[in-house]
C-alpha positions as CSV (number, residue, x, y, z in Angstrom):
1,X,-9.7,-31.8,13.2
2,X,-7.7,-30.2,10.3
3,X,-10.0,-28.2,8.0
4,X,-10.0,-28.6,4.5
5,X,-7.9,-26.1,2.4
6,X,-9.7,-24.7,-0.3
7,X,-8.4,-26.3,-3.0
8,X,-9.6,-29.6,-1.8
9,X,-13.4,-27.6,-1.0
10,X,-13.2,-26.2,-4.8
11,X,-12.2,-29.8,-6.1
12,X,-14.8,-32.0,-4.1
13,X,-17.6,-29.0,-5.0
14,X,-16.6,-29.2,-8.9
15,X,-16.4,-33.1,-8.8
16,X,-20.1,-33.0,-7.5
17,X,-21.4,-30.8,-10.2
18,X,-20.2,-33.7,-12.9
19,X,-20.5,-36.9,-10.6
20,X,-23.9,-36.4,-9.7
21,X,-25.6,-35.5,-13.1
22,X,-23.6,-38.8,-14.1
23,X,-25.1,-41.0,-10.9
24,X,-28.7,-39.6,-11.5
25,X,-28.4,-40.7,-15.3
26,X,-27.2,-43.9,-14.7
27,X,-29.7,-44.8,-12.0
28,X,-32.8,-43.1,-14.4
29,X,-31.6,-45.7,-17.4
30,X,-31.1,-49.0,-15.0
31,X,-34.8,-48.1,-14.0
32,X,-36.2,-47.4,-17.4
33,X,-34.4,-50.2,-19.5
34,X,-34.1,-52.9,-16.7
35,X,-36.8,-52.7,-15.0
36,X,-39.7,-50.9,-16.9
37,X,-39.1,-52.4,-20.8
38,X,-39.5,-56.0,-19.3
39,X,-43.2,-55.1,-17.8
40,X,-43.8,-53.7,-21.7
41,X,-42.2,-56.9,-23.0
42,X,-44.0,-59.3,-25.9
43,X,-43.7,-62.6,-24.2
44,X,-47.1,-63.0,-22.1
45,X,-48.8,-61.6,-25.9
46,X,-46.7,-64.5,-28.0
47,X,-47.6,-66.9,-25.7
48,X,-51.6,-66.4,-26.3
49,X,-50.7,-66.0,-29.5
50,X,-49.4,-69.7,-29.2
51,X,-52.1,-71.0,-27.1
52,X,-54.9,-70.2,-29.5
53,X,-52.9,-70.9,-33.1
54,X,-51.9,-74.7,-31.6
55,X,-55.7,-75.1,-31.1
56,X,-56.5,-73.7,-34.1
57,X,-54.3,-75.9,-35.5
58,X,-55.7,-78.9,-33.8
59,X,-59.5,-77.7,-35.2
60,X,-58.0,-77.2,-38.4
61,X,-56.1,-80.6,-39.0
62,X,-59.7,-82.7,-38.2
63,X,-60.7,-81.3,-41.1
64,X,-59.9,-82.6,-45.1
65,X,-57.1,-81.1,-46.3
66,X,-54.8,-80.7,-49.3
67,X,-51.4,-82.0,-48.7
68,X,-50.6,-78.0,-49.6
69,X,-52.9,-77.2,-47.0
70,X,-51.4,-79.1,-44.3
71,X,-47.8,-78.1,-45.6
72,X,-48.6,-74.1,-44.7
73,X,-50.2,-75.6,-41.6
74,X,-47.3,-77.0,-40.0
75,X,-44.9,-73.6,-41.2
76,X,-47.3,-72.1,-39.5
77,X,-47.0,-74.1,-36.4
78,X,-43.1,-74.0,-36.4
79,X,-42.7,-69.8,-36.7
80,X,-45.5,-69.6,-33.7
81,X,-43.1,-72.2,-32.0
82,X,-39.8,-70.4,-33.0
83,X,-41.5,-66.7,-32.3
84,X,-42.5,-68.1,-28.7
85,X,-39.3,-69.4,-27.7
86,X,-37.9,-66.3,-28.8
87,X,-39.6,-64.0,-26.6
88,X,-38.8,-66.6,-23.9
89,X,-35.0,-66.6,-24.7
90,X,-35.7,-62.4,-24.6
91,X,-37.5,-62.4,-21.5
92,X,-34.5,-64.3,-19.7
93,X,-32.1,-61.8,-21.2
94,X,-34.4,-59.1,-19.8
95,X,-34.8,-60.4,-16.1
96,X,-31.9,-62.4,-15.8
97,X,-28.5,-61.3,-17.6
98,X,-30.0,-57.3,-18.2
99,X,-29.5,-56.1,-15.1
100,X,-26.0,-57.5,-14.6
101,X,-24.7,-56.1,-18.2
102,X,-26.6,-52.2,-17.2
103,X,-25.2,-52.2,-14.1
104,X,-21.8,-53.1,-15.5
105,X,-22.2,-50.4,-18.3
106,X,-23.3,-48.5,-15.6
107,X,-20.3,-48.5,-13.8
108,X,-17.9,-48.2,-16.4
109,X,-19.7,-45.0,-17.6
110,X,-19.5,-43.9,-13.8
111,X,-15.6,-44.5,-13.3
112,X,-15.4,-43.1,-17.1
113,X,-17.2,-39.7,-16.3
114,X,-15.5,-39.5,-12.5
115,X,-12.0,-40.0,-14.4
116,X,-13.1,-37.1,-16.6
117,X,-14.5,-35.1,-14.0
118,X,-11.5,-35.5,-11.7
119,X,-9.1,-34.2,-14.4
120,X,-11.5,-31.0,-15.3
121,X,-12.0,-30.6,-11.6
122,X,-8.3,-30.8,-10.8
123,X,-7.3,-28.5,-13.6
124,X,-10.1,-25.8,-12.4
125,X,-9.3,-25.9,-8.6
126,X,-5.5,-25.7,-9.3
127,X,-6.2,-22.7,-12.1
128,X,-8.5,-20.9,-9.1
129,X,-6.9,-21.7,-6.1
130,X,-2.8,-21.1,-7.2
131,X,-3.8,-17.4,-7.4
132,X,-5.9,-16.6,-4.9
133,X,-3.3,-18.5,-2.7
134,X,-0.6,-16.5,-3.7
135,X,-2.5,-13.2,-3.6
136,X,-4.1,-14.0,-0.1
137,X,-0.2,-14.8,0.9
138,X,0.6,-11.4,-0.7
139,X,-2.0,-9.8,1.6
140,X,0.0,-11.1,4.6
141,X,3.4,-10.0,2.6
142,X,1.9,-6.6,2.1
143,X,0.8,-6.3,5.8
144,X,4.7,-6.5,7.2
145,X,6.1,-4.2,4.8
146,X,8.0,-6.5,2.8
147,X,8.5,-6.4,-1.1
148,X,6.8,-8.7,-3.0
149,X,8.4,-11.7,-4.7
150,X,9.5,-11.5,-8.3
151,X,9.2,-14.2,-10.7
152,X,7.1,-15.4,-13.4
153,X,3.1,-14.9,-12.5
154,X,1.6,-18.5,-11.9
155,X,-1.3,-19.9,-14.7
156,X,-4.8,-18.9,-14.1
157,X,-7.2,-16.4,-16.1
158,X,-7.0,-13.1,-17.1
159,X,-8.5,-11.4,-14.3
160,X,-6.1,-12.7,-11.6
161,X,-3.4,-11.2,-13.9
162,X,-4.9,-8.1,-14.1
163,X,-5.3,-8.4,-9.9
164,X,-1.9,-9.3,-9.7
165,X,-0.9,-6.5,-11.4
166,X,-3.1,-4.3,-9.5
167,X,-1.6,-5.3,-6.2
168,X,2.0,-4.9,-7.0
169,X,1.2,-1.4,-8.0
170,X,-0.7,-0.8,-4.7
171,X,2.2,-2.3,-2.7
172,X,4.6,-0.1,-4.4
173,X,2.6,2.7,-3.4
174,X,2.1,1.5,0.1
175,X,5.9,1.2,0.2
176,X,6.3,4.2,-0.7
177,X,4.2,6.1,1.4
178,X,5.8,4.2,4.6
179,X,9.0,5.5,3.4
180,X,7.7,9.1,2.9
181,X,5.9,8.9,6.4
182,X,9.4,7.8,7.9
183,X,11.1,10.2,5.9
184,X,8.8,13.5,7.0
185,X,8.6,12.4,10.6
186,X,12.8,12.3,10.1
187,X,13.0,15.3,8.7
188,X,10.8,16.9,11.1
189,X,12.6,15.8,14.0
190,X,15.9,16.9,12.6
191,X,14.3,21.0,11.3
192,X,12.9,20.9,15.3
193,X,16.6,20.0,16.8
194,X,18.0,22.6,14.4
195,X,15.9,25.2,15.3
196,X,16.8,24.3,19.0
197,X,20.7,24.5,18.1
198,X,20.5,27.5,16.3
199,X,18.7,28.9,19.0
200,X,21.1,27.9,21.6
201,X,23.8,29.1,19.6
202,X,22.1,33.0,18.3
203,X,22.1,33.1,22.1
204,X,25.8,33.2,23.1
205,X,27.0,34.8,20.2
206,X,25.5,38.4,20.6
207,X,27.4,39.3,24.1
208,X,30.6,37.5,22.2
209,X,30.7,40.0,18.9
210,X,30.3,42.4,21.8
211,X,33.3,41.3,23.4
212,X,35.6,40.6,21.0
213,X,34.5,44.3,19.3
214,X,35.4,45.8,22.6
215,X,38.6,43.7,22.8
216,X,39.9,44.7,19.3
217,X,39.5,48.4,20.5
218,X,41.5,47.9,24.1
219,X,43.7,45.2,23.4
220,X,47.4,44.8,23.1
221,X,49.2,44.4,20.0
222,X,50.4,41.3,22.0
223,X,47.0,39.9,21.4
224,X,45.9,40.4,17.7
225,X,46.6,37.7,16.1
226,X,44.3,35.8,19.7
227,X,41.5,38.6,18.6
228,X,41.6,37.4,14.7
229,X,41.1,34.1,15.5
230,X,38.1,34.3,18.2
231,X,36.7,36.8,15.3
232,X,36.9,34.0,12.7
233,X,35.5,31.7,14.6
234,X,32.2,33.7,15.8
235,X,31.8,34.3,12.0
236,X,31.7,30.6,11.4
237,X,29.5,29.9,14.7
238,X,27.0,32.7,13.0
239,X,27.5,31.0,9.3
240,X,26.6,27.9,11.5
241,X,23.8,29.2,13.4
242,X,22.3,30.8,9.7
243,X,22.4,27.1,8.4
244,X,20.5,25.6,11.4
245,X,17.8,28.5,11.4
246,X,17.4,28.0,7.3
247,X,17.3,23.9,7.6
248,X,14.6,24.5,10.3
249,X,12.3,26.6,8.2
250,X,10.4,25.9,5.4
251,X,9.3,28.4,2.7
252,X,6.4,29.8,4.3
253,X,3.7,32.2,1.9
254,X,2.0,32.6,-0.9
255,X,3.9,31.2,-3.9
256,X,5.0,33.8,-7.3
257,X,5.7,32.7,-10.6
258,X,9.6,32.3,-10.9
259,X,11.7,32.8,-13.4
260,X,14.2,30.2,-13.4
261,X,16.5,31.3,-16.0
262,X,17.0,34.7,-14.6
263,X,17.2,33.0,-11.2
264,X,20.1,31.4,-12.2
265,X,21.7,34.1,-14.0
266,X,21.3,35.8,-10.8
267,X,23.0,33.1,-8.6
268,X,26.1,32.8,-10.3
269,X,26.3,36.8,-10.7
270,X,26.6,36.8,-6.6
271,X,27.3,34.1,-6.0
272,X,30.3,32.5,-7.9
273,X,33.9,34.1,-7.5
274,X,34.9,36.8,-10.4
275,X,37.9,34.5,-10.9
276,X,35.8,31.1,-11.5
277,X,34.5,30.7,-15.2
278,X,30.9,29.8,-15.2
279,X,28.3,29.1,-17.8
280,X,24.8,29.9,-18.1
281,X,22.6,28.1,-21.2
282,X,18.6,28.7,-20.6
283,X,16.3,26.9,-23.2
284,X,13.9,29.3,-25.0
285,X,10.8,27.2,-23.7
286,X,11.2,27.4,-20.5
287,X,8.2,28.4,-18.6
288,X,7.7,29.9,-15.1
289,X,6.9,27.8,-12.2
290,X,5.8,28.9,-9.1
291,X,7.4,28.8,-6.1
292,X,9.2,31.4,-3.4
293,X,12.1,32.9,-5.1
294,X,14.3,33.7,-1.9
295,X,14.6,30.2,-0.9
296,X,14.6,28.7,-4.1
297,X,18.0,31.3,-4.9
298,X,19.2,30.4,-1.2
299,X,19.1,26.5,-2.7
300,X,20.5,27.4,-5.8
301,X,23.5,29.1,-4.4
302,X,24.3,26.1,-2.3
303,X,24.8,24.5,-4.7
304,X,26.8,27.0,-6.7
305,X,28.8,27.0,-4.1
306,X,29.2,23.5,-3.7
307,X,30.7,23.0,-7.4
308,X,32.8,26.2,-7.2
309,X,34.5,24.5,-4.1
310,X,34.7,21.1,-5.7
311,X,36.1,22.2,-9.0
312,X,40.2,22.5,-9.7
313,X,41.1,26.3,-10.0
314,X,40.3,27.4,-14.0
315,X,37.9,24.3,-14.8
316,X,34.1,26.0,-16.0
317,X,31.0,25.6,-13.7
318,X,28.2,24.5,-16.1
319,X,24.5,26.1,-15.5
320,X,21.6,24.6,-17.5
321,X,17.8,25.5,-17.7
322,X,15.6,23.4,-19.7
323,X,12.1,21.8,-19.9
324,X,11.8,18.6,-18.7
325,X,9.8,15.4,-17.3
326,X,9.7,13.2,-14.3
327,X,7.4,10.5,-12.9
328,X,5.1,12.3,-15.6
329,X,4.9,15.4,-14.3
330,X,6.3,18.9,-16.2
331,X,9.2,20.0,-15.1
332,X,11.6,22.7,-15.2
333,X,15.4,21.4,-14.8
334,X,17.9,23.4,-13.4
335,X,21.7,21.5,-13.7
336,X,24.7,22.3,-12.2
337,X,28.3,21.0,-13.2
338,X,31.2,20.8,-11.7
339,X,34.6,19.5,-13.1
340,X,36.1,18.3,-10.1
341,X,36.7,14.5,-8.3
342,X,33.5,13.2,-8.2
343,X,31.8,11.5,-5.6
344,X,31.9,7.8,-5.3
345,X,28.9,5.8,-5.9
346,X,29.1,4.1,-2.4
347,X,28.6,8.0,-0.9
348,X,26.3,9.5,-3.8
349,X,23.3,8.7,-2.1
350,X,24.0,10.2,1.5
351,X,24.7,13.4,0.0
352,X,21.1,14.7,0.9
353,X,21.5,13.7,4.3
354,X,21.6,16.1,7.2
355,X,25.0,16.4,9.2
356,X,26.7,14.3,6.3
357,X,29.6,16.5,5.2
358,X,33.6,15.3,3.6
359,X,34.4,19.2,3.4
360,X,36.8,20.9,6.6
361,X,34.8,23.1,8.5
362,X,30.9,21.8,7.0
363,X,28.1,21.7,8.8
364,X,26.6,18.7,6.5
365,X,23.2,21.0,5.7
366,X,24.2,22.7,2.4
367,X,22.6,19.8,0.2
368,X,19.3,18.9,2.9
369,X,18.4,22.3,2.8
370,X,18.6,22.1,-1.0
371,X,16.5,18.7,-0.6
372,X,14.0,20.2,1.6
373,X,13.2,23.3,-0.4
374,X,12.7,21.3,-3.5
375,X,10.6,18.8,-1.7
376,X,8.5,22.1,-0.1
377,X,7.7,23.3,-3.8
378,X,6.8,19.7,-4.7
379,X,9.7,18.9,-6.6
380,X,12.8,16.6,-6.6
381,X,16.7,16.7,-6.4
382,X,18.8,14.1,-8.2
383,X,22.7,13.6,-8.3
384,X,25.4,11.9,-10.7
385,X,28.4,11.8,-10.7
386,X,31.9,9.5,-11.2
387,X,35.2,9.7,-9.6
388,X,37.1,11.6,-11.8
389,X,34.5,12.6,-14.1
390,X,32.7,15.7,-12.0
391,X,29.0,15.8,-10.3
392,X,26.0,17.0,-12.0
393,X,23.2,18.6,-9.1
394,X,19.9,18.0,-11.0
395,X,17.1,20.3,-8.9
396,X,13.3,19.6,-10.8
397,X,10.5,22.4,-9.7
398,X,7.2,21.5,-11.0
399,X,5.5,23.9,-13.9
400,X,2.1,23.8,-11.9
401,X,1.7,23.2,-8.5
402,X,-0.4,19.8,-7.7
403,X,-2.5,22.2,-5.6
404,X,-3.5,24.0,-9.1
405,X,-3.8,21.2,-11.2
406,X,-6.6,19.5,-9.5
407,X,-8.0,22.5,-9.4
408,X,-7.4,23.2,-12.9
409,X,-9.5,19.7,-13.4
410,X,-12.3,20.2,-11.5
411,X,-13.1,23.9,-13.1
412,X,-12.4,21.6,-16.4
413,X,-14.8,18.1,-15.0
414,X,-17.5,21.4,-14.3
């Protein structure tokens, strides 16, 4: 057997609660009126009343009267005739015709109050149940990892909005937890393989500098140019290898207060070419954050780098420092332009990926270690960027570390 839905148990239990107050009144008035005012009727009193006036009458009539006399005498007979058949005719409306006409009335306030009721019940289970079946179907929604429909919220009181509301937030923020699960057992997996590559590749290269050293002393001229090359290349295997090793290692230590300003001044001192103009505009209020300055200037020159490489030769690399806020949070901005091709939207956000790379020779980590470093110091990267129009890298490093602000509250909650 099916069971009922709850819609149909919420209807049936509301149309009880206004059925049978209705049923119980009806029943208490066809008792009282039909069956208990004929027992207190005036027909057995009007007809003693009768009896004893028509033999008074009778008494009275032997005796010498006045035609006046005898003329109140027989009004007085007629009105104890009249009153008698009167409660007669009463008493046969009472037994007879009552009970037909209450239980009629009875009926017709029955179907009258059930009509009502169904309509008030109808519009209170549909007002209940529409909600709470499409939250408990949200549950189930929630449960696979699928977003939540959008639309207009359904009818139904206050509270289920404020539920509703509740629930997307907390799915957002279970959706977003599942992705940063995925996305720190990823990343994890991809710092322990290159670890393991720049391991196997430190290896090899040691006895090869060796090698090619000793061949650049004993060589033939014959063979320079062969020398040069197998040099150049162990320098990029090493350059390689250095990327591996830093995508594999997270800041490790204590954290200092940074200056970012001087950070960046810094940067673009070693790290951009005497030859490419660069421009460095720090904002008075900007405070220090904490953080460890050698990885966060290893990140920072990436991405120097980066623009340097993807700007025209002449066009100005554009360095900016400023206050700012994200998700809420107090943030220090550091910005980097560039004036060169852009990136296409359709590739803007695979730029953070590991291995992803459109430059000859890349390894595809420049950007992920970026990502990762800013992640490490609890903050966040952001790109835009046009064809045509250049790139703007956008690296956010939080004023106070999450660890210090709760603790920062509870000294403040004590």
């Amino acid at each position: 057997m099916k069971p009922v839905g709850f819609r149909a148990r919420l209807f049936l239990i509301l149309l009880g609660f206004a059925l049978i107050p209705t049923v119980v009144l009806a029943a208490a008035w066809e008792l009282t009126v039909v069956r208990a005012l004929p027992l207190l009727g005036t027909t057995p009193a009007m007809e003693r009343i009768a009896g004893t006036g028509a033999r008074a009458a009778e008494a009275v009539r032997t005796a010498p009267l006045t035609s006046e006399q005898r003329a109140l005498l027989d009004e007085h007979e007629r009105a104890l005739t009249e009153g008698l058949l009167r409660a007669r005719q009463m008493e046969f409306l009472m037994t007879r015709r009552a009970p037909v006409a209450a239980g009629l009335v009875a009926l017709a306030a029955a179907l009258l109050m059930g009509l009502v009721a169904s309509r008030v019940a109808g519009h209170l289970s549909r007002n209940l149940s529409r909600p709470l079946s499409e939250l408990v179907g949200w549950t189930a929604t929630i449960s696979r990892g699928e977003p939540l429909p959008d639309g207009p919220p359904r009818k139904g009181a206050p509270e289920f909005v404020m539920l509703r509301n509740r629930m997307r937030e907390m799915a957002t923020e279970l959706r977003l937890g599942r992705v940063r699960a995925l996305e720190a057992e990823r990343a994890t997996a991809l710092r322990e393989s290159a670890r393991q590559v720049a391991h196997e590749l430190k290896n090899p290269l040691t006895p090869i500098r060796f090698a090619i050293a000793r061949l650049r002393r004993e060589a033939p001229p014959a063979l320079t140019e062969t020398v040069e090359v197998l040099e150049s290349e162990s320098r990029r295997l090493e350059e390689m290898a250095r990327s591996f090793a830093q995508f594999g290692r997270l800041p490790e230590g204590p954290r200092a207060p940074v200056d970012l300003g001087e950070l960046a001044r810094a940067a673009t001192r070693s790290a951009v070419p005497g030859d490419s103009p660069v421009t460095v505009a720090v904002d008075d209020d900007v405070p220090m954050v904490p953080g460890h300055v050698d990885a966060l200037g290893r990140a920072l020159t990436n991405v120097l780098l980066n623009a340097v490489d993807a700007s025209p030769p002449g066009a100005p690399v554009r360095v900016s420092v400023r206050r700012a806020a994200l998700d809420g949070r107090d943030m220090v901005e550091v910005a980097v332009r560039d004036e060169g091709c852009g990136i296409p939207a359709s590739r803007i956000s695979r730029i953070w990926e590991p291995y992803v790379t459109h430059k000859a020779g890349g390894t595809g980590l420049g950007l992920a270690i970026v990502r990762q470093t800013l992640i490490a110091h609890d903050g966040a990267v952001a790109a835009e960027s046009a064809p045509g129009m250049g790139t703007t890298i956008k690296l956010f490093l939080p004023v106070v570390a999450p660890a210090a602000t709760l603790e920062m509250a509870a000294h403040g909650n004590g």
